[in-house]
DSSP file (Angstrom, degrees, kcal/mol; ACC not computed):
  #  RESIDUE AA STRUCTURE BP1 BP2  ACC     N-H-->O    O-->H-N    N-H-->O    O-->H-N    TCO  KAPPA ALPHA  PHI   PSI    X-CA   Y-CA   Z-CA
    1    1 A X              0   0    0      0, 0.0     2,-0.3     0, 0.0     3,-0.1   0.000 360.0 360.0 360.0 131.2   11.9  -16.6    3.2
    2    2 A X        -     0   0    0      1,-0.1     3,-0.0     3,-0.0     0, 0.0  -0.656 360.0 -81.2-105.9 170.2   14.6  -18.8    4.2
    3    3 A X        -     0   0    0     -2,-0.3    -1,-0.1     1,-0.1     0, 0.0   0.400  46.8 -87.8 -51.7 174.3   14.7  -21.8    5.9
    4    4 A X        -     0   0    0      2,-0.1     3,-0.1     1,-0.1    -1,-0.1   0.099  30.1-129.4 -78.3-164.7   14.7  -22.5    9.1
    5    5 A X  S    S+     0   0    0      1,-0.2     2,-0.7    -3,-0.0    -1,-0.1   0.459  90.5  71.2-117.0  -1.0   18.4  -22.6   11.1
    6    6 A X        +     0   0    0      2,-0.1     2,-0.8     1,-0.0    -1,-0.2  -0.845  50.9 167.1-105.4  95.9   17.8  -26.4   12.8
    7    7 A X        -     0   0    0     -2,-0.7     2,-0.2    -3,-0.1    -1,-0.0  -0.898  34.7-137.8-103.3 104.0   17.9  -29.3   10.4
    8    8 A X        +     0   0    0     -2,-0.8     2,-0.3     4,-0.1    -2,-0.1  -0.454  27.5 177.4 -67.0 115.3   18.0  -32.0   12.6
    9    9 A X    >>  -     0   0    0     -2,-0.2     3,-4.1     1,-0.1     4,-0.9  -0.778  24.9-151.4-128.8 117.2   20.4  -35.0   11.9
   10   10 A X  H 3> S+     0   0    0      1,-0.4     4,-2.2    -2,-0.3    -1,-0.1   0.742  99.2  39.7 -33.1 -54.5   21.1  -38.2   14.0
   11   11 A X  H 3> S+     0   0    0      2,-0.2     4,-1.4     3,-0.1    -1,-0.4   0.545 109.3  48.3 -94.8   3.8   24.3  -38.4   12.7
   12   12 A X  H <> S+     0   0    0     -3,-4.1     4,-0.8     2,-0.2     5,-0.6   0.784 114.8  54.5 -94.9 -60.9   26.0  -34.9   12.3
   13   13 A X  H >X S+     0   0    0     -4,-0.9     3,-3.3     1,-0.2     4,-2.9   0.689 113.3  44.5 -26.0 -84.2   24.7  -34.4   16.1
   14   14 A X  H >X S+     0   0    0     -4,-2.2     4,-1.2     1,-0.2     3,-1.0   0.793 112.8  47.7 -24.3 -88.4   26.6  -37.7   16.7
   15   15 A X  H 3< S+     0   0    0     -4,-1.4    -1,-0.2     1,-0.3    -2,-0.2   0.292 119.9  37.3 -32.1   0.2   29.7  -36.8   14.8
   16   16 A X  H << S+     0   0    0     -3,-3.3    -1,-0.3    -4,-0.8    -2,-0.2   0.345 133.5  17.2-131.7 -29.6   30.2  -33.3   16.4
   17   17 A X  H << S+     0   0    0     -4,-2.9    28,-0.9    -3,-1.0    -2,-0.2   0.135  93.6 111.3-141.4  32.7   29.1  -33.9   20.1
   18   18 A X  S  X S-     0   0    0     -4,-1.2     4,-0.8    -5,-0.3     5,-0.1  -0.282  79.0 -83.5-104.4-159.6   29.1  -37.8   20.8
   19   19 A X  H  > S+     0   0    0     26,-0.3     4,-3.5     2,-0.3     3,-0.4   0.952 121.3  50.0 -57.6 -66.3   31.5  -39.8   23.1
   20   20 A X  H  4 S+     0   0    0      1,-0.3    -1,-0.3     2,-0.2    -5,-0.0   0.610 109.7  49.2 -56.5 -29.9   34.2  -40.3   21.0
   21   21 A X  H  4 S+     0   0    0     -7,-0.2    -1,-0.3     2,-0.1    -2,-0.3   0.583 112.3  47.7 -93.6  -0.6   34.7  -36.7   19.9
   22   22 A X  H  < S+     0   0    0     -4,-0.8     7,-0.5    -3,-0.4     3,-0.4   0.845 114.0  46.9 -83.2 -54.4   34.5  -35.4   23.2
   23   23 A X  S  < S+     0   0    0     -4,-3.5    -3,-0.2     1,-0.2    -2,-0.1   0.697 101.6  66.8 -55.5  -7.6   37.0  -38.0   24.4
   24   24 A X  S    S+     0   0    0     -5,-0.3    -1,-0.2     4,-0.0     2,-0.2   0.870 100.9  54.5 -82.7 -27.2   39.4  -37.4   21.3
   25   25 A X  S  > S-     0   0    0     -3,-0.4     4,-1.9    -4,-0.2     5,-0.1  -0.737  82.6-124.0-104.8 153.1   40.4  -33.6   22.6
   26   26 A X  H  > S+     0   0    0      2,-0.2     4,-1.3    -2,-0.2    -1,-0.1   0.693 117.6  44.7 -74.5 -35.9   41.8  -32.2   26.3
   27   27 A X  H  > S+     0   0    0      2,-0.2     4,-1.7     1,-0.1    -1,-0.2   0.760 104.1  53.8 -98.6 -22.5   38.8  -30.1   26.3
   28   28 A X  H  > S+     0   0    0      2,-0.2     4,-1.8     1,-0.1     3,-0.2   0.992 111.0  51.5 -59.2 -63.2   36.3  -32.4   25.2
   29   29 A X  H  X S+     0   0    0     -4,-1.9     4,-1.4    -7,-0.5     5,-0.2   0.824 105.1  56.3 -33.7 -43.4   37.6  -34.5   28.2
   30   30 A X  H >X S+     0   0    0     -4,-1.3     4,-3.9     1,-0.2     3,-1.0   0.972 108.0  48.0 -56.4 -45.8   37.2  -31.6   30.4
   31   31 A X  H 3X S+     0   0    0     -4,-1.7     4,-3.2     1,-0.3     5,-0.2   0.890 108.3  50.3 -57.2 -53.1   33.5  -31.3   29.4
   32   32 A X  H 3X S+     0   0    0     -4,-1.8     4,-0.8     2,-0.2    -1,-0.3   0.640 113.9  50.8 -76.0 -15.3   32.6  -35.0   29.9
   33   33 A X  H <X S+     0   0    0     -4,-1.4     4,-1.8    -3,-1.0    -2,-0.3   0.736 107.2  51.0 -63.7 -50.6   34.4  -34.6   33.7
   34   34 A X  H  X S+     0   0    0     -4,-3.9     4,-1.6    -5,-0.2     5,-0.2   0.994 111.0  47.5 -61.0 -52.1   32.5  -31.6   34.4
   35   35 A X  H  X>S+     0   0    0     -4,-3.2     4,-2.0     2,-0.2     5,-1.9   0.911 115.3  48.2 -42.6 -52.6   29.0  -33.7   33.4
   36   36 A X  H ><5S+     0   0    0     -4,-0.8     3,-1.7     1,-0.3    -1,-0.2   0.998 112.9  45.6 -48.6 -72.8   30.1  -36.7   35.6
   37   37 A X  H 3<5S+     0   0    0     -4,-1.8    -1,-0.3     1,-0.3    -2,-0.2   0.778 110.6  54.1 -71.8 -19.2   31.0  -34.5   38.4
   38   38 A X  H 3<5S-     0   0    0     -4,-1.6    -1,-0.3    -3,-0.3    -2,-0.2   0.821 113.5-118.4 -71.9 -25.1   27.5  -32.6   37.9
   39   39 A X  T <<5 -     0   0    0     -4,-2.0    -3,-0.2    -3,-1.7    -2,-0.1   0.480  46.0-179.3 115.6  16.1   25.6  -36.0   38.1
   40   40 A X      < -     0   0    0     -5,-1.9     3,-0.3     1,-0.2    -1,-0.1   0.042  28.9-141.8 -66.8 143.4   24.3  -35.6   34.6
   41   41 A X  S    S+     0   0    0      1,-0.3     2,-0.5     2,-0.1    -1,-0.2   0.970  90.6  32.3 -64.3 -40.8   22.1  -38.6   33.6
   42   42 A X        -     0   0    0      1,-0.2    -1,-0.3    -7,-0.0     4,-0.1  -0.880  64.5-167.3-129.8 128.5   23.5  -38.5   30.0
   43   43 A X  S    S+     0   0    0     -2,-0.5     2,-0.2    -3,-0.3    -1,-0.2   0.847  72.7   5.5 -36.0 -66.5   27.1  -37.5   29.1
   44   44 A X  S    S-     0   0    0      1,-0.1   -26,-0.2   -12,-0.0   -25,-0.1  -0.727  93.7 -72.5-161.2 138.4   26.9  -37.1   25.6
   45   45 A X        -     0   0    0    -28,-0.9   -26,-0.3    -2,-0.2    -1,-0.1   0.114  61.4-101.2 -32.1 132.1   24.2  -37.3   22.8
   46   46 A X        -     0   0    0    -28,-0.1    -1,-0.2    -4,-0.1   -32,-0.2  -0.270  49.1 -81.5 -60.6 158.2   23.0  -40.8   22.1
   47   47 A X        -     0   0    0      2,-0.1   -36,-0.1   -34,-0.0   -37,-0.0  -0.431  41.7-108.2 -64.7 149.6   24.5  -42.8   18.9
   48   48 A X              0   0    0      1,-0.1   -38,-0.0   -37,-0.1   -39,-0.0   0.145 360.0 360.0 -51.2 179.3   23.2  -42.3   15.5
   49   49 A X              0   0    0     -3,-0.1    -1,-0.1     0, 0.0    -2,-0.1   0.073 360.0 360.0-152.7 360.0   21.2  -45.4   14.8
């Protein structure tokens, strides 16, 4: 049977969907504008620790 499809890690979550890659791109930007303008309490994944 193979594994499951979610292997959870602080830091590729960070490195694909945190602040800083979302700001780097025109559409990333869009995304973190839309959140704002929905009221979301947090933009963007928290930092890896």
């Amino acid at each position: 049977m193979p594994k499951r499809t979610y292997q959870p890690s602080k830091k590729k979550r960070a490195t694909t969907h945190g602040f800083l890659v979302r700001s780097a791109t025109p559409s990333g930007r869009k995304i973190i504008q839309a959140r704002r303008r929905k009221g979301r309490a947090q933009l963007t994944v928290k930092k890896a620790q």
